[in-house]
KEKE-3310 file (N, C-alpha, C; in steps of 0.2 Angstrom, whole numbers, plus 5000, padded with zeros to 4 digits):
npx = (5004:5003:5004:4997:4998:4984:4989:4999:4992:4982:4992:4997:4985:4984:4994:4989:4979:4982:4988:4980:4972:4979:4983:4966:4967:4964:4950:4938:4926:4909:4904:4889:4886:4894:4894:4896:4903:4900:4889:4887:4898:4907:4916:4929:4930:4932:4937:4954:4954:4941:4943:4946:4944:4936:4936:4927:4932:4938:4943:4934:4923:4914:4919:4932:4929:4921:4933:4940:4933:4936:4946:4949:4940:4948:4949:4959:4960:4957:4960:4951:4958:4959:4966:4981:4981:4970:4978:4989:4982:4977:4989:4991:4983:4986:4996:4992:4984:4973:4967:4966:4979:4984:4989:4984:4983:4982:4978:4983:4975:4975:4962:4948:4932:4927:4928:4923:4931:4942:4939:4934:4950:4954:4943:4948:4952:4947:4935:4923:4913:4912:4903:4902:4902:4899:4908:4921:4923:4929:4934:4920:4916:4911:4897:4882:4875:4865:4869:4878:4871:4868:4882:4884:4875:4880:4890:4888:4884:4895:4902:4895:4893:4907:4906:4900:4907:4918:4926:4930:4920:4910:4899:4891:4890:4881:4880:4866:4855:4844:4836:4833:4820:4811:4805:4789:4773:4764:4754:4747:4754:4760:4770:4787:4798:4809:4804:4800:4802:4808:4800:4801:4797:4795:4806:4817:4804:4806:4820:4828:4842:4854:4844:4838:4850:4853:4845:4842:4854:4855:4845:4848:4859:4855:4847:4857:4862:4852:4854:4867:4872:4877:4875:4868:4865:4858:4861:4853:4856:4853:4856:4873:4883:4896:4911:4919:4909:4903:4912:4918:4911:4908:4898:4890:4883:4876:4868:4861:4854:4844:4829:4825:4817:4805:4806:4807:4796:4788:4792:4804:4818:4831:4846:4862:4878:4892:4903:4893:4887:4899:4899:4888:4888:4898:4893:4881:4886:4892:4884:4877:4881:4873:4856:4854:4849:4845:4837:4841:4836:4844:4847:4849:4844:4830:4826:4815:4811:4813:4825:4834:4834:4841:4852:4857:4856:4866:4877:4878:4876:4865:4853:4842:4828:4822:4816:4809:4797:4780:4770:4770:4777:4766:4771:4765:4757:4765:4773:4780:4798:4804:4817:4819:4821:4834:4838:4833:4841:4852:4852:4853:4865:4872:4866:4855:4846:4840:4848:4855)
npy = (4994:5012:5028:5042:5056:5069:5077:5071:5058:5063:5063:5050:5041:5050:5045:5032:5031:5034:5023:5016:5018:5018:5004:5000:5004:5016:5019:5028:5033:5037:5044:5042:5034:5022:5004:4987:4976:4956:4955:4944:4937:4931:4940:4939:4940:4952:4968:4977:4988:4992:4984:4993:5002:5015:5018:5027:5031:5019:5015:5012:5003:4996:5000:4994:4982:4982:4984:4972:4961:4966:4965:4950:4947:4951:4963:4981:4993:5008:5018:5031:5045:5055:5059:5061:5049:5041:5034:5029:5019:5012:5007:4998:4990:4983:4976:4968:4961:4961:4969:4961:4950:4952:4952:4962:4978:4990:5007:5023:5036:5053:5066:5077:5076:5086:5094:5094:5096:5089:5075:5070:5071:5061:5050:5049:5039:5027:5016:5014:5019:5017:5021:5024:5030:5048:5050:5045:5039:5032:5032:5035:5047:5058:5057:5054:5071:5082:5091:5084:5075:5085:5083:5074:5073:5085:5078:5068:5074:5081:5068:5062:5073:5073:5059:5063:5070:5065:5055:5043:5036:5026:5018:5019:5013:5017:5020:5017:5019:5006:5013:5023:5020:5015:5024:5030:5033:5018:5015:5015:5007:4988:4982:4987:4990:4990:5000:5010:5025:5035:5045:5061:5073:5066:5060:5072:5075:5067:5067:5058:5058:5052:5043:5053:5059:5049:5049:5060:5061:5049:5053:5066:5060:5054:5063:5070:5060:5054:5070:5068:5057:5045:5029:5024:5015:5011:5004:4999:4996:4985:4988:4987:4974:4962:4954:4963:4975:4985:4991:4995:5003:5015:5026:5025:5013:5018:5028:5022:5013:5024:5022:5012:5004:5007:5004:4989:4984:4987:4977:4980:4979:4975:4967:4966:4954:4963:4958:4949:4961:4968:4958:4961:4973:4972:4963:4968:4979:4973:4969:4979:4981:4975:4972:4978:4990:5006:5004:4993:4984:4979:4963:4952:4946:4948:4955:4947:4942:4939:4935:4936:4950:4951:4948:4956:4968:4964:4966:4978:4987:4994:4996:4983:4985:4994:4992:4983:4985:4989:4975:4961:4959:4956:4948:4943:4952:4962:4977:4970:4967:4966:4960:4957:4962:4962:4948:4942:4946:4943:4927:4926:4925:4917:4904:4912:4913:4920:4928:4940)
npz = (5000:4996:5000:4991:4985:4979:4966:4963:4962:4949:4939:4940:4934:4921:4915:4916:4909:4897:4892:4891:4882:4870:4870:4867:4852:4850:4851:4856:4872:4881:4894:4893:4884:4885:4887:4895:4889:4885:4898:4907:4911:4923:4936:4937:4924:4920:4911:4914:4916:4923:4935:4944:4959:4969:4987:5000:5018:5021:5032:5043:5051:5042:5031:5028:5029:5017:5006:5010:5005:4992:4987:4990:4978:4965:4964:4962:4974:4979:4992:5001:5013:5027:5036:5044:5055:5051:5040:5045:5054:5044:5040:5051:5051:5042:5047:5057:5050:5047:5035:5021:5014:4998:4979:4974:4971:4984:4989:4995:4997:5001:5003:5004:5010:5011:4998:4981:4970:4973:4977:4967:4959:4968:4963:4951:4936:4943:4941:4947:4963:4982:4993:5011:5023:5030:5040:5053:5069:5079:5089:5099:5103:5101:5095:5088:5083:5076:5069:5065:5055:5045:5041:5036:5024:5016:5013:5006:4995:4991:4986:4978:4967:4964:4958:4945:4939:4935:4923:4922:4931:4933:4940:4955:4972:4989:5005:5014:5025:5036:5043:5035:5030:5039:5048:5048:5045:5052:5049:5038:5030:5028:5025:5025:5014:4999:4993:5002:5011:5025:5035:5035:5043:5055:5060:5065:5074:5082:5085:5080:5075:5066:5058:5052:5046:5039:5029:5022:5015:5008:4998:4992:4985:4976:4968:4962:4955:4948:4938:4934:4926:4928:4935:4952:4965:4981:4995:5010:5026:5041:5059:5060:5062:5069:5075:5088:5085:5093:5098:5085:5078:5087:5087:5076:5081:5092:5091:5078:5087:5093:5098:5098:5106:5100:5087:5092:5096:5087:5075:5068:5071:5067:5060:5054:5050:5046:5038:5029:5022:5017:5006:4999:4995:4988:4978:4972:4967:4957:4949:4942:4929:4924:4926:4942:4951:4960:4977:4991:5004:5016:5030:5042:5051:5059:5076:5087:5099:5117:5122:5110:5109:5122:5120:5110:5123:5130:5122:5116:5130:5132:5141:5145:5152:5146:5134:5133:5136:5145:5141:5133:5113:5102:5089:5076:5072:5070:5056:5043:5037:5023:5012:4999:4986:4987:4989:4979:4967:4972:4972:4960:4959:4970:4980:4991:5005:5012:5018:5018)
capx = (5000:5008:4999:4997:4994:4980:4993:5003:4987:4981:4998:4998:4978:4985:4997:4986:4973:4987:4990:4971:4969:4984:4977:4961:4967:4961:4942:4934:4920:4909:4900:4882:4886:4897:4895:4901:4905:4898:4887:4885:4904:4909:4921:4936:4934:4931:4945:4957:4952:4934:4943:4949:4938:4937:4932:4929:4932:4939:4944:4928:4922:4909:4923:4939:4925:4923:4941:4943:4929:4935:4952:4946:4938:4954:4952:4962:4955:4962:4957:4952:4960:4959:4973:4986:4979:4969:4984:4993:4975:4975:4997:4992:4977:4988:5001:4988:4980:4965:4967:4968:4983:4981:4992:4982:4985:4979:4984:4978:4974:4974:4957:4943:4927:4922:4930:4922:4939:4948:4937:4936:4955:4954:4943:4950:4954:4941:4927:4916:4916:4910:4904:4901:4902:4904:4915:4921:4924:4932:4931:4913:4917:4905:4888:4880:4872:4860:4875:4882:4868:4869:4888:4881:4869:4885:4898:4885:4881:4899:4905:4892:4893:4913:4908:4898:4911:4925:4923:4932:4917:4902:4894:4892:4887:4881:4877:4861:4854:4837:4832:4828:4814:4806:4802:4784:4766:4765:4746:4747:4760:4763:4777:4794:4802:4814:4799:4797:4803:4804:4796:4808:4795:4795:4814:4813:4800:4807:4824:4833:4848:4855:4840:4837:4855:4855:4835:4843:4860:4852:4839:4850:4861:4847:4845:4863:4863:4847:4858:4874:4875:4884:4873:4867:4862:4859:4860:4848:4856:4851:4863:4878:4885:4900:4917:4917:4906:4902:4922:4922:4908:4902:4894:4884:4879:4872:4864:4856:4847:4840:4820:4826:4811:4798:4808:4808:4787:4785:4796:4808:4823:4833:4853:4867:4884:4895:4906:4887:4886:4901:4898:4881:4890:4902:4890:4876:4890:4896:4877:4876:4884:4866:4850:4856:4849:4839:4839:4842:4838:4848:4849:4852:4839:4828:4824:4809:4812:4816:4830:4837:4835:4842:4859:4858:4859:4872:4882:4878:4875:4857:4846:4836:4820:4819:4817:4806:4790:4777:4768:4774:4775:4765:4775:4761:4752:4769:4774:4784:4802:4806:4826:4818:4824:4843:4837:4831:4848:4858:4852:4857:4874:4874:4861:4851:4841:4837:4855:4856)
capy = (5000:5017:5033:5046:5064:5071:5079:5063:5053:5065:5061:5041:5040:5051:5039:5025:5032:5035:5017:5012:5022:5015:4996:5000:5005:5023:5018:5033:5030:5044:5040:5042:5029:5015:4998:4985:4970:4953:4957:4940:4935:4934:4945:4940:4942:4961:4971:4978:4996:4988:4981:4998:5007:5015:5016:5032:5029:5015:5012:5010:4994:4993:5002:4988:4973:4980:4983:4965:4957:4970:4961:4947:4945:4953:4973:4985:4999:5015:5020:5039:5045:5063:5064:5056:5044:5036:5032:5024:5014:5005:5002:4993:4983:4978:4973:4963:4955:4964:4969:4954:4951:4955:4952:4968:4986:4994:5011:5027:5044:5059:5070:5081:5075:5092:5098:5092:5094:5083:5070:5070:5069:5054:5045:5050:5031:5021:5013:5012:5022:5013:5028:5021:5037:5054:5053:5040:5041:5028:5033:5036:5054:5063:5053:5056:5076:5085:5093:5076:5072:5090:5084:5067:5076:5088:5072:5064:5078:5081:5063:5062:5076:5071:5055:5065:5075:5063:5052:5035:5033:5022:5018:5023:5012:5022:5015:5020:5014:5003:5018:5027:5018:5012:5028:5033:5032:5013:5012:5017:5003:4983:4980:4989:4986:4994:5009:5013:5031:5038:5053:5066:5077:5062:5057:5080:5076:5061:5068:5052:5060:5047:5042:5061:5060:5041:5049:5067:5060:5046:5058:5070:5057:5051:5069:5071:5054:5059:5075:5068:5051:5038:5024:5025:5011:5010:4998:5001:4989:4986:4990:4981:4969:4957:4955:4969:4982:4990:4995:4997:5005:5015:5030:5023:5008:5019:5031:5017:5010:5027:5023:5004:5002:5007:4996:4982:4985:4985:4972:4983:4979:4971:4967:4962:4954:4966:4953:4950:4968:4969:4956:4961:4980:4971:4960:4975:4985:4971:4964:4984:4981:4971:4976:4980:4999:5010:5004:4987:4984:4971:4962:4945:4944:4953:4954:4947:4937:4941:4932:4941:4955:4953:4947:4962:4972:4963:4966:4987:4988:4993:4993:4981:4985:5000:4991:4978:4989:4982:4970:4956:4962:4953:4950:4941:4960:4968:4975:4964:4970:4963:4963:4951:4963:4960:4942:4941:4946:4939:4921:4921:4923:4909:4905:4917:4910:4928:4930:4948)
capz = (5000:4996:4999:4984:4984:4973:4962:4959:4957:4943:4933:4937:4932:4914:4912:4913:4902:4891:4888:4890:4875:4865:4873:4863:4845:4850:4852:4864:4875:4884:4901:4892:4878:4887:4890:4895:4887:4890:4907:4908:4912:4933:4940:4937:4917:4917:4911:4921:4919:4925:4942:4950:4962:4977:4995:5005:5023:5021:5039:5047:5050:5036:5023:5030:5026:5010:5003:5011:4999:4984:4985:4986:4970:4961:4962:4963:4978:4983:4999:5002:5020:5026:5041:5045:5060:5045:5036:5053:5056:5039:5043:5058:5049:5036:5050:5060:5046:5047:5028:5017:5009:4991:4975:4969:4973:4987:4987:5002:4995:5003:4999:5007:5008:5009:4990:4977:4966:4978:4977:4959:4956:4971:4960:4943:4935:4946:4937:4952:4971:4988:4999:5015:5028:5028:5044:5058:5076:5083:5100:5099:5109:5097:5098:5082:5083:5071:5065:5059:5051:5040:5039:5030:5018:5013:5011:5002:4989:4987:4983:4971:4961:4960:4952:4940:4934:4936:4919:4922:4935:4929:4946:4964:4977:4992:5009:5018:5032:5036:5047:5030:5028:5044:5052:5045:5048:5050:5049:5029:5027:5033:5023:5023:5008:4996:4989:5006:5014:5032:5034:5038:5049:5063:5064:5066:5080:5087:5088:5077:5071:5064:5052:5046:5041:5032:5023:5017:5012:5004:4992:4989:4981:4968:4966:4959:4951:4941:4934:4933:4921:4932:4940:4959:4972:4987:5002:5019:5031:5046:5064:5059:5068:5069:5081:5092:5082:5097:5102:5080:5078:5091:5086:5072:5084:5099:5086:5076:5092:5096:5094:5098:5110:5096:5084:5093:5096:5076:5071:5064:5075:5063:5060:5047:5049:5043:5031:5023:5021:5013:5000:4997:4992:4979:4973:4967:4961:4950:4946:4942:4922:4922:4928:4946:4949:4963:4983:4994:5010:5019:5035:5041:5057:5067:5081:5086:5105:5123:5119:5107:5113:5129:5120:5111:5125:5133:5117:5118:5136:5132:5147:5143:5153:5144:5127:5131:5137:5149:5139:5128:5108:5097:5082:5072:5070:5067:5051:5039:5034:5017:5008:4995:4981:4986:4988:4971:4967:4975:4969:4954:4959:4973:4986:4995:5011:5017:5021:5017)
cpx = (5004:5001:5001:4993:4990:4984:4998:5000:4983:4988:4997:4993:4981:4987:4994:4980:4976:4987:4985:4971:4973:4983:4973:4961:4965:4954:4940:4927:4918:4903:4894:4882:4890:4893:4898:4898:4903:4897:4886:4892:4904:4914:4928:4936:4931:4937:4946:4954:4944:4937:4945:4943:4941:4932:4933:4926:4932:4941:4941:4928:4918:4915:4929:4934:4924:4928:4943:4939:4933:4942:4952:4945:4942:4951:4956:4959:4962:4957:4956:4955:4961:4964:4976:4985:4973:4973:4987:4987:4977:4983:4995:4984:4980:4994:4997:4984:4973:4963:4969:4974:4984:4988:4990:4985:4979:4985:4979:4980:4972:4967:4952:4939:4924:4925:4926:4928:4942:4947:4936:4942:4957:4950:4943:4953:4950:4937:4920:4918:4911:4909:4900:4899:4904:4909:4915:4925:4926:4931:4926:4912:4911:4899:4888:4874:4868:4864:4879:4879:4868:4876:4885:4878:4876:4889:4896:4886:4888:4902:4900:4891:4902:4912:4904:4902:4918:4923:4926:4925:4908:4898:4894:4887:4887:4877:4873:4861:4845:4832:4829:4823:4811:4802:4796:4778:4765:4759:4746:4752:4763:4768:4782:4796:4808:4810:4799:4805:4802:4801:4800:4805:4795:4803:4816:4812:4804:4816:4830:4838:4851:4851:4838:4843:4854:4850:4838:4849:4857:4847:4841:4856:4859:4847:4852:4865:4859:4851:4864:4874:4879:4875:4874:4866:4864:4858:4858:4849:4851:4856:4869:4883:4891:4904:4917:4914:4905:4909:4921:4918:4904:4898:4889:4879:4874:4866:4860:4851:4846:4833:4821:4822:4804:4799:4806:4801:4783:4787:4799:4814:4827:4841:4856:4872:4888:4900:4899:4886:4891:4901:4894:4884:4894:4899:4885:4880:4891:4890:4875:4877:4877:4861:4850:4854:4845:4841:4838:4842:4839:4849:4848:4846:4837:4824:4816:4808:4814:4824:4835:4837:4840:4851:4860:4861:4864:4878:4882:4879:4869:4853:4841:4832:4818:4816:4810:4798:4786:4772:4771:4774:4771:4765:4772:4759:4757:4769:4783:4790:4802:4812:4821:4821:4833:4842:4838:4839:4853:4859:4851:4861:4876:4868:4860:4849:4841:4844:4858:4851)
cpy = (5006:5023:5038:5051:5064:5074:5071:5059:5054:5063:5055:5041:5043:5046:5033:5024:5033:5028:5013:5013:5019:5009:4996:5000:5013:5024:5024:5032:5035:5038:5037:5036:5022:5011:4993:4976:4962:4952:4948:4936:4937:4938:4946:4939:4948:4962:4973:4985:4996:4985:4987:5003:5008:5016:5023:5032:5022:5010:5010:5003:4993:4993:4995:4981:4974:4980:4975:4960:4960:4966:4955:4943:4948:4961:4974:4991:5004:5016:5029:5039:5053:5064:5058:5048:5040:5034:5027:5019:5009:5004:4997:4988:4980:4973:4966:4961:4956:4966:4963:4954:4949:4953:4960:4973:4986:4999:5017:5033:5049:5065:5069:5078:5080:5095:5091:5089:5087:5075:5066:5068:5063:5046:5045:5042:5024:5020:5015:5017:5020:5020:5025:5026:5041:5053:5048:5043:5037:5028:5033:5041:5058:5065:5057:5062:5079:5089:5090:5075:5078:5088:5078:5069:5080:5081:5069:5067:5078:5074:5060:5065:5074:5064:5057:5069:5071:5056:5046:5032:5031:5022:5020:5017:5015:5016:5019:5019:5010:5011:5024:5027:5016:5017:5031:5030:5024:5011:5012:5011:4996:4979:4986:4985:4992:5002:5012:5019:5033:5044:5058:5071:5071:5062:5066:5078:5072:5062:5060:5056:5056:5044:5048:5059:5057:5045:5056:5066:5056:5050:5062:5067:5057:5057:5070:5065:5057:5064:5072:5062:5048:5033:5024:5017:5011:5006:5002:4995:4991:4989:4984:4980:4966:4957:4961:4976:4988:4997:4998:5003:5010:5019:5029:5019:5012:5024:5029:5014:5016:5026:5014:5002:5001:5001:4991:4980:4983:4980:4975:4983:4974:4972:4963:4961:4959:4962:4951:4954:4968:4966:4956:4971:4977:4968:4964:4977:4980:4968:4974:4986:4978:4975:4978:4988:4999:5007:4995:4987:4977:4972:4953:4940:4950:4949:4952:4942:4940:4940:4935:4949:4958:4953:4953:4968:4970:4966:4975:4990:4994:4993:4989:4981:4991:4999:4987:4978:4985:4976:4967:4958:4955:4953:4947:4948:4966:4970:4970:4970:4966:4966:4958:4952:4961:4950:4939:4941:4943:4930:4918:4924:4919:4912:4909:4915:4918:4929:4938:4953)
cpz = (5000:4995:4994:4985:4978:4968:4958:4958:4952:4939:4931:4934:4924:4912:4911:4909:4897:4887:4888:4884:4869:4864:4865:4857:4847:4847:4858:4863:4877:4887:4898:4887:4881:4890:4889:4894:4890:4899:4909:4912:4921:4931:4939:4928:4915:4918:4916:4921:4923:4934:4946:4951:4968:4984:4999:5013:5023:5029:5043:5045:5047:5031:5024:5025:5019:5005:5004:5005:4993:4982:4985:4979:4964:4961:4964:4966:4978:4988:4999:5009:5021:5029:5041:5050:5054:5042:5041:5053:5048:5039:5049:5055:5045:5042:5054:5058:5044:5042:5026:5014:5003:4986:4970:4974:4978:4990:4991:4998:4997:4999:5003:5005:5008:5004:4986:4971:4968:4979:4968:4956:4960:4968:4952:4941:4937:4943:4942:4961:4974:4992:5005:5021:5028:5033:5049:5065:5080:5088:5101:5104:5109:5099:5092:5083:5077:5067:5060:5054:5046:5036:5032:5026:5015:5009:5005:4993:4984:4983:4978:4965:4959:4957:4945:4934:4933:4929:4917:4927:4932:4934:4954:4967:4985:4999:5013:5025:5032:5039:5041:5027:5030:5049:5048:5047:5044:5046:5042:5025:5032:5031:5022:5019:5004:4994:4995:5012:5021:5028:5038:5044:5057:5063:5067:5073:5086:5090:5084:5071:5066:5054:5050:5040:5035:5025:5018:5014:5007:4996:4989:4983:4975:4965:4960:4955:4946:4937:4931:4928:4924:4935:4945:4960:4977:4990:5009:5022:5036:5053:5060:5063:5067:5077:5081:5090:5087:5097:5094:5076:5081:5091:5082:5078:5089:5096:5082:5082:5095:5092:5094:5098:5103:5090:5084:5094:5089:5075:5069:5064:5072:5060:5054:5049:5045:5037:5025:5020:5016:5006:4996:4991:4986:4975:4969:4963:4954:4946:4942:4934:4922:4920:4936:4945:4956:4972:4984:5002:5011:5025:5037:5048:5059:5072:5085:5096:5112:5123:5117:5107:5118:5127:5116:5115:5129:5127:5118:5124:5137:5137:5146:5144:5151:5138:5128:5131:5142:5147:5133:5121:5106:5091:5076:5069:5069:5059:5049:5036:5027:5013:5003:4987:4981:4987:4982:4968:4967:4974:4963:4953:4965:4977:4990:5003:5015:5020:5022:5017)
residu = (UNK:UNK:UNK:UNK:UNK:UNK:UNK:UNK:UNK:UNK:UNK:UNK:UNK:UNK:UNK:UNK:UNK:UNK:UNK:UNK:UNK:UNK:UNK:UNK:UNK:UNK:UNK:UNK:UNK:UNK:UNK:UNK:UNK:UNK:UNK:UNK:UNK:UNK:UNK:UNK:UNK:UNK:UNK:UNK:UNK:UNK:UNK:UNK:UNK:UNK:UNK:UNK:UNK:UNK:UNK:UNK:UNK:UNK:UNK:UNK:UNK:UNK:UNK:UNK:UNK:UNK:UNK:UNK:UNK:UNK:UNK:UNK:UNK:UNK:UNK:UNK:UNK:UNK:UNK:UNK:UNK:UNK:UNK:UNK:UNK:UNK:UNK:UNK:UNK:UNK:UNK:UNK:UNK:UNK:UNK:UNK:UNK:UNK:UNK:UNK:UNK:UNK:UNK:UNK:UNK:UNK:UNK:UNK:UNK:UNK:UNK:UNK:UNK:UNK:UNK:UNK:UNK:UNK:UNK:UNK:UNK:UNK:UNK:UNK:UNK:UNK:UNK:UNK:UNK:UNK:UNK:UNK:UNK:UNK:UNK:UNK:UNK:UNK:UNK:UNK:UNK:UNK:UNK:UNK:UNK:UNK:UNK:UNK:UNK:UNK:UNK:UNK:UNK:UNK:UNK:UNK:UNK:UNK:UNK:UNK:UNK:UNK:UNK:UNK:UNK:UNK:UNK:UNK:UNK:UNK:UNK:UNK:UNK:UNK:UNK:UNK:UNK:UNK:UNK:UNK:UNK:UNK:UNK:UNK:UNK:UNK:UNK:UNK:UNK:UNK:UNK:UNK:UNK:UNK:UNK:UNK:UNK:UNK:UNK:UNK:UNK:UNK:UNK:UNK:UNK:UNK:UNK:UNK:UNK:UNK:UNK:UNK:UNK:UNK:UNK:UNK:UNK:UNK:UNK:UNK:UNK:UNK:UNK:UNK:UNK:UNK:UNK:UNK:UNK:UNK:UNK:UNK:UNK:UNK:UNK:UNK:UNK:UNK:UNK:UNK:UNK:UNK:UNK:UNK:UNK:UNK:UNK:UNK:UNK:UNK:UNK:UNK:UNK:UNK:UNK:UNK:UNK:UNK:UNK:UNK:UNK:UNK:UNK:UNK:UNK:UNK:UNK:UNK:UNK:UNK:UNK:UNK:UNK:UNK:UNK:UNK:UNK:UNK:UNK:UNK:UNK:UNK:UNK:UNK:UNK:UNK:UNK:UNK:UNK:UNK:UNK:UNK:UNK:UNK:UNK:UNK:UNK:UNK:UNK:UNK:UNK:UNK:UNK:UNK:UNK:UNK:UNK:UNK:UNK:UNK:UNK:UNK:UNK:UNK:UNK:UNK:UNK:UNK:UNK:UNK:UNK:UNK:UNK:UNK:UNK:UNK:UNK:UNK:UNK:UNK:UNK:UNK:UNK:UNK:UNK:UNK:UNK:UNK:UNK:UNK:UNK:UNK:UNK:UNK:UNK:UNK:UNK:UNK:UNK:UNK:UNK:UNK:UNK:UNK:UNK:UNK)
# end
């Protein structure tokens, strides 16, 4: 891994478009008119300028699980990183095995989520961008504020219009959250599914920061997709989970179970492995040459039990008798989540069983 200023990764990205071009016979392509070539081939036989993408915030514990899938399946990632303690965090993952070790390039590159320019020359070369968070907290000092959630609506806006203006970039997968689609008047509605919207005036009332951000960063995306000519999708996990999410995740984690209680009353309390997560992000993007387009919610259980719950809070340190309310839920009369669109998907490129 070797890190690359945005002025030095504009030169290397010419020179590789140099000899893409000479490759080709000196064929040009433009965003609006490309495609690509047998959609029906797996993964490892798209070209090579088809296998470099990137990943912003990479060092979170969604962004690591997905550079660990991307490599994987033979890409080539660059990682965005803004300060220097992100550059040391992915040295000490690579040393303790926490990043996989690749025969492919991974490569850290300095660049602003708040310029559009910076993000632009960050994914100048890339075919595809993974945008996972505007910002991480490792310490989880912050706690997710009404401010963040503004922050997430900017980061959003900008790393979309840089893949509009940047024009090796054909798609953007964009990671939401479940909470963008379960806070709304339930009475009107007994399936959550992928068409389904919170309502921004409750998460407002209710005070769920968290889910404003995931609902206006999300929208605004689409918005700038719609203008720009690149390919969107999005993914609406649920809380995501794995080894120590809480310690790696904490701000997301504590901020996703604000409104747990109501949640967990509807049926809506619902979770994903983070490793499923990540493979579910490479596998749209690359099912995205297809017919792969629009939103995915993904999760892997909910929560529906005393049981479950209770481990739950032992994993967050949750009060559990603040969750559990004084009468039992009845989960037969809750509403129904449904990922059956990423299901759909997902099985006809290997078995499904609601895994995602």
């Amino acid at each position: 891994m070797g890190i690359v200023c945005p002025d030095e990764s504009k030169r290397i990205e010419i020179e590789e478009f140099r000899r893409m071009l000479l490759s080709n016979a000196a064929v040009h392509r433009t965003k609006a008119s490309d495609e690509f070539r047998n959609p029906g081939q797996l993964p490892s036989a798209v070209g090579l300028e088809d296998k470099k993408v990137c990943v912003t915030s990479g060092v979170s514990f969604l962004g690591i699980a997905i550079v660990n899938q991307l490599l994987l399946r033979g890409y080539s990632v660059r990682v965005i990183v803004q300060k220097q303690e992100d550059l040391e965090k992915l040295r000490e993952m690579e040393i303790s095995g926490e990043m996989r070790q690749s025969m492919n390039t991974v490569e850290a590159v300095m660049a602003s989520l708040n310029d559009v320019e910076s993000l632009s020359q960050a994914f100048n070369g890339c075919r595809g961008v993974f945008h996972t968070a505007a910002f991480v907290d490792p310490a989880g000092l912050s706690g997710y504020s009404k401010s963040m959630a503004e922050v997430e609506v900017f980061v959003s806006k900008n790393v979309t219009q840089a893949c509009a203006i940047t024009p090796s970039i054909r798609n953007c997968v964009l990671t939401s959250s479940l909470l963008a689609c379960v806070w709304q008047d339930l009475n009107s509605s007994r399936t959550i599914d992928h068409d389904c919207w919170s309502d921004e005036s409750i998460c407002i009332n209710k005070k769920l920061w968290y889910a404003l951000g995931k609902l206006k960063a999300e929208r605004i995306a689409w918005d700038v997709a719609r203008e720009g000519g690149f390919k969107l999708a999005t993914i609406c996990p649920g809380l995501v989970t794995g080894p120590e999410f809480l310690s790696r995740s904490p701000t997301s984690t504590i901020a996703y179970l604000k409104g747990a209680q109501e949640m967990f009353r509807n049926g809506l309390l619902a979770s994903v492995d983070v490793n499923k997560l990540a493979v579910a992000h490479v596998l749209v993007f690359e099912e995205m040459k297809n017919t792969a387009y629009g939103r995915y919610i993904s999760f892997d259980q909910v929560i529906t039990s005393e049981e479950e719950l209770e481990k739950l809070a032992g994993e967050t340190g949750i009060d559990i008798t603040t969750m559990s309310s004084n009468s039992r839920t009845n989960f037969s009369n809750c509403t129904k989540l449904s990922n059956a669109k990423l299901c759909r998907l997902m099985s006809t490129i290997h078995r499904c069983n609601s895994e995602f």
